[in-house]
N, C-alpha and C positions, 0 to 999 in steps of 0.2 A: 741456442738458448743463451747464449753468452756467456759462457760459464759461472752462473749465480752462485757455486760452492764458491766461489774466490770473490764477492761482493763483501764480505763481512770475516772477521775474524771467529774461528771454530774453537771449541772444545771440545775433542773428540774422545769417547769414551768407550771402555772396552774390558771385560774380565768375564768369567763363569757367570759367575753370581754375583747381584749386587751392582749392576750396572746402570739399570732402570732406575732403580731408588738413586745411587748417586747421581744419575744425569736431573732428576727431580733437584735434590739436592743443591747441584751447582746452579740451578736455571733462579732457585728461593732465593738465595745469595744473591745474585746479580740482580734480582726482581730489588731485595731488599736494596743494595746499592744503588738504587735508579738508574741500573742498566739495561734497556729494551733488548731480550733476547726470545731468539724463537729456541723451541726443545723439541728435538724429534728423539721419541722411545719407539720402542718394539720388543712385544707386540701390544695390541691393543685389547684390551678385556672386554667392551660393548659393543664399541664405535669404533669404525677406523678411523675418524677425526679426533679420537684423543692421540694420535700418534705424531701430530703435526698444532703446534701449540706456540700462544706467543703473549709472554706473561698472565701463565697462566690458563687463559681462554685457548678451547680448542677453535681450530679452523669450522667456518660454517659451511655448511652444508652448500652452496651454492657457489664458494669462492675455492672448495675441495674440488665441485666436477667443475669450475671454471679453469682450473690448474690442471685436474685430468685431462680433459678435453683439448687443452692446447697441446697434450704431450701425442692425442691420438694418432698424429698421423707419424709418428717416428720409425715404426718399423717399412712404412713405403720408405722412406730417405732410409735408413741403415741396410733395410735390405735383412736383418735379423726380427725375431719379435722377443721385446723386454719382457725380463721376469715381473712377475707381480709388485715386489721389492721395488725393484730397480724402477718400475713406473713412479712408486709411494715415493722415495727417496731424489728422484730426481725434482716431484711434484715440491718436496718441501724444501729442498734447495731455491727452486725457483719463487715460492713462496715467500720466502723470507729474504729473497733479495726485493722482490716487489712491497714487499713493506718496511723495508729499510729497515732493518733490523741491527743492533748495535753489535751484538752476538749470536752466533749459533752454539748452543750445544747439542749433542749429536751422538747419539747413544749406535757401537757397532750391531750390525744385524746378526752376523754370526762371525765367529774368527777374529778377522781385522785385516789381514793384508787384503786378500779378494773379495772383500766384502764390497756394495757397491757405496758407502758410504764412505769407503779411503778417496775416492775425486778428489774429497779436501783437504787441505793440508793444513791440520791442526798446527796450531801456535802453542796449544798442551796437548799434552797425549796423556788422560790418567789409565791405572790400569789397577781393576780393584783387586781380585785375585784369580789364580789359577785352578783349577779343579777339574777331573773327567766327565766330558759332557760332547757332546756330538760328535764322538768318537770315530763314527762312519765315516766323517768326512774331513776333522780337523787330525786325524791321526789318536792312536792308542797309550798313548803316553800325555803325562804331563809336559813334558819339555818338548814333541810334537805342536802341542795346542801353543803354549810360548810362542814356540815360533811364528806360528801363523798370527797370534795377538801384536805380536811388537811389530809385524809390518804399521800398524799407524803412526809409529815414530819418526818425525820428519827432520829435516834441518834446519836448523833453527829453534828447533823446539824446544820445552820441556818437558821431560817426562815424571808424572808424579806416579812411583814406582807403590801400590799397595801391597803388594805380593812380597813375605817377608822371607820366606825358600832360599838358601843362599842361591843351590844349587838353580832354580827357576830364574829368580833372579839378574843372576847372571846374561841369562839371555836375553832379559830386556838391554841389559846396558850392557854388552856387547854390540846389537841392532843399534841404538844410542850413539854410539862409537862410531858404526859404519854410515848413519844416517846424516850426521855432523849434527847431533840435536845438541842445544845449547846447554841444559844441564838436567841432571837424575838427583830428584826428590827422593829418597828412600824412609818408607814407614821405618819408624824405629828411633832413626840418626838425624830426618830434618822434620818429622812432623810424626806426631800419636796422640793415641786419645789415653788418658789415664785415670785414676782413679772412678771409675763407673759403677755409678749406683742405679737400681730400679728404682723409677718413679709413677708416678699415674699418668699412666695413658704415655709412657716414653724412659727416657733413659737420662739422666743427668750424666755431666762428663768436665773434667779437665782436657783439654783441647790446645796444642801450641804447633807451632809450624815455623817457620826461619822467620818469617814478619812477626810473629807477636804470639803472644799465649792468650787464652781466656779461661776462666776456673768457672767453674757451677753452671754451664751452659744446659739448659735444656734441650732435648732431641725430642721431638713429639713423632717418634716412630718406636714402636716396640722391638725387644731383642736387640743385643752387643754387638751383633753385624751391623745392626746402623749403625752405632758411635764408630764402629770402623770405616763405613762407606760416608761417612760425615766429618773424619780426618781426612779422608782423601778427596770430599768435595771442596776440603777449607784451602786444603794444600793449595788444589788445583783454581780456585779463583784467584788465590792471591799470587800466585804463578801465572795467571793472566791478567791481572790487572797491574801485576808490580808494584804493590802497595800494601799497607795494613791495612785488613779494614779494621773497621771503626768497632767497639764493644757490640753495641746497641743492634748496629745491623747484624752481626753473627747472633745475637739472641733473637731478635726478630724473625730473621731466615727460618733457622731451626725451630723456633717453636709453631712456627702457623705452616709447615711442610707436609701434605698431605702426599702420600703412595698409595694408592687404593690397588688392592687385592695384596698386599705385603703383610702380613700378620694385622690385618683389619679387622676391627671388632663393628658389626651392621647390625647386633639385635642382641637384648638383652632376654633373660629368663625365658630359655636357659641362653648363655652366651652365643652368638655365632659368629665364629673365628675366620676369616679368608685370608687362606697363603697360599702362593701361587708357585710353590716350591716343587720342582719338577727333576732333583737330582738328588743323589747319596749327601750332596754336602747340604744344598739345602735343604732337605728335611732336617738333616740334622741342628743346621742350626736354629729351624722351626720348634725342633723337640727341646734344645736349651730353653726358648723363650717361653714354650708351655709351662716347664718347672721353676722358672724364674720371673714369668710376668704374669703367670696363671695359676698363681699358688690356690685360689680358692675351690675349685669345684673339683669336687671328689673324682667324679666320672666324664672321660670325656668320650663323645661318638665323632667317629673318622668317616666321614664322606671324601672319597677318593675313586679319581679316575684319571686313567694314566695313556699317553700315546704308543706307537711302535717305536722299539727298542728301546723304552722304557722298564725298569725294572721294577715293579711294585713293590716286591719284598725288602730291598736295599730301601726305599721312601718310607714304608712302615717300621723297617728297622732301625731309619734314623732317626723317629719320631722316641724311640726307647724312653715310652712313658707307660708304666705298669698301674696309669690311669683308664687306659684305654681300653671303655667296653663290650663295643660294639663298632665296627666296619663295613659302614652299608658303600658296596658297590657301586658304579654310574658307568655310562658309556659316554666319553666326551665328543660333543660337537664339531667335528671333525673328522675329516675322512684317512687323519694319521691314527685313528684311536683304535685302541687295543677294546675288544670286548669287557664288557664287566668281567668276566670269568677269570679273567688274569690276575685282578684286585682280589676275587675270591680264595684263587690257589694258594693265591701267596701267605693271604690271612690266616689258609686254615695250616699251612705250612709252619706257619708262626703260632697257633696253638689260638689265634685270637676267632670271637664270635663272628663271623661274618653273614651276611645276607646281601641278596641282589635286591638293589632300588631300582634299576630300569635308567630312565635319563635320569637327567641332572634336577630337575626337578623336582621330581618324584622321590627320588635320595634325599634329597634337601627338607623334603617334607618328612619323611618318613623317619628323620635323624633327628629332627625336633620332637615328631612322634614321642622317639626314644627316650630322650632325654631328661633329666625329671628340671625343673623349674632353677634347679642352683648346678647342673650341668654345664659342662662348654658341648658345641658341636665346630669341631675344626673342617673346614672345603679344603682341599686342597689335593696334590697330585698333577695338577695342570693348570695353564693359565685360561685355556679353554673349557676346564671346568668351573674357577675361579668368575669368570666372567657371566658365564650363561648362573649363575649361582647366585649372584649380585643381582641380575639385571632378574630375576624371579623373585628374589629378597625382597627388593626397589616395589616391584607392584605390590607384592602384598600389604606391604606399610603404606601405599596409596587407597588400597579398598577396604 
């Protein structure tokens, strides 16, 4: 293939939570700058052509199995057969060298050192935060997962460090050290967001970083974890471009930055919320953004479906909104998914209302049901429920 991860200079990105919206993020920015970048995310909520993307516009349909189809015969030559992954990630590497692309940013798949998206060697390395999540395999601990994240720090690099933990920390810029990366960004001491205020439909922010400050920036993403995941995208451009940017382009970027299935609002009366919060921390930060961006509806109802080794009770626990009426049930679309009865236990464990909706549809209906007219109804528990939840939303506002 000629190695197409090294045609173009990368942004490689990597954390718990929070990774997806910043690789969005970074990709607004450079759109804004007029710099043609492709953005590879994971995973994908409809389509697997939103995963492979290039200002903007996802890959069409025909130039996706044109890129498949030339990777088909790899396992005859390797003699192994690629994971699923590893076909998608090498297809958009190769993609984005065939259309010449000025940047890659490049969201990790899981971890960071053995991920098959390290091929490249980021020129930044951002890393949003740290948190307990795929435990099975990245290790039981926070400073386990660490380690396996800061394998994406290269030499030469920069690493724009989000993760404020000394003790975490630490191990980015240790790795940093042994990697010979050029230099560590730290939230706090070279770049934060400040003064944060809720606004319609997003968040206002003081924003500075070692190039420059900007004051009253809009973020058109709801919830504080964006203004954090949009410090560390600002960081992280102007750490690859080597320059200020300009006022106009950071306000631009930020305010027309769309994340779909991230605390999404797709339907009004009663409200319907999509967050694709699938851990203890992200719900939790789901459940701030409810009592901080959703002050109005009295009631809200929890459509929730979770995969294995998932824990429903910790996602309903982080949601700690003593709004919450009602917990319809789903079984997500997916062959990792936990029965609805898991969502059940947990609810009724928790003292809250629960019922079985069946799929993801049926729940979706069944919550609006619920609902009365000045309600929210929040999706969330998976991305694979977030998605199949969207894409049933999407028809009915066609018919």
């Amino acid at each position: 293939m000629g190695s197409p991860q090294s045609a173009y200079p990368v942004v490689h990105v990597t954390g718990t939570n929070g990774k997806g919206s910043t690789t969005r993020l970074v990709g607004s920015l450079l759109q804004a700058e007029g710099v043609r970048a492709g953005c590879y995310t994971s995973p994908h909520l409809e389509q697997v052509n939103e995963r492979l993307a290039i200002a903007d516009e996802p890959i069409p349909d025909a130039e996706l199995a044109a890129q498949l189809g030339a990777l088909a015969e790899l396992e005859r030559f390797l003699g192994i057969k690629p994971t699923w992954f590893e076909l998608v990630t090498a297809a958009a590497f190769r993609w984005f060298s065939d259309e010449a692309v000025e940047a890659a940013v490049v969201e990790v798949g899981l971890g960071g050192r053995y991920d098959a998206t390290n091929v490249a060697d980021g020129s930044v390395a951002l890393v949003t935060n740290v948190e307990l999540d795929h435990t099975e395999i990245l290790g039981s601990s926070r400073e386990s997962i660490a380690a396996e994240k800061a394998g994406i720090v290269k030499a030469g690099s920069v690493l724009v460090l989000g993760e404020d933990d000394p003790e975490i920390a630490r191990i980015f810029e240790d790795e940093a050290g042994k990697a010979g990366a050029a230099a560590v960004w730290r939230r706090g001491e070279d770049f934060a967001a400040e003064n944060v205020r809720v606004a319609v439909g997003g968040r206002v922010a003081d924003l500075w970083t070692p190039a420059g400050r900007y004051d009253d920036v809009f973020i058109a993403l709801r919830g504080e974890h964006q203004v954090e995941n949009a410090a560390v995208a600002l960081a992280g451009v102007q750490a690859f471009l080597g320059d200020v940017l300009p006022d106009d382009v950071v306000r631009e970027a930020f305010g027309a930055v769309r994340v779909p299935g991230r605390l999404e609002v797709v339907r009004r009366h009663p409200t319907v919320v999509l967050d694709g919060a699938h851990n203890a921390a992200g719900a939790a930060a789901a459940g701030r953004a409810l009592a901080e961006d959703f002050e109005g509806p009295e009631r809200i109802v929890v459509v929730m479906g979770t995969l294995r080794n998932r824990e429903a009770g910790d996602l309903l626990t982080g949601l700690t909104s003593d709004r919450i009426s009602t917990v319809v049930a789903c079984t997500p679309p997916s062959p990792r998914a936990q029965p609805a009865s898991a969502v059940l236990e947990a609810a009724s464990a928790l003292g809250l209302r629960a019922e079985d909706g069946g799929e993801v549809a049926d729940a979706v209906a069944r919550a609006i049901q619920i609902a009365g007219r000045d309600d929210l109804v929040l999706v969330t528990g998976s991305l694979y429920v977030v998605g199949a939840a969207r894409t049933w939303l999407r028809q009915q506002s066609a018919t």
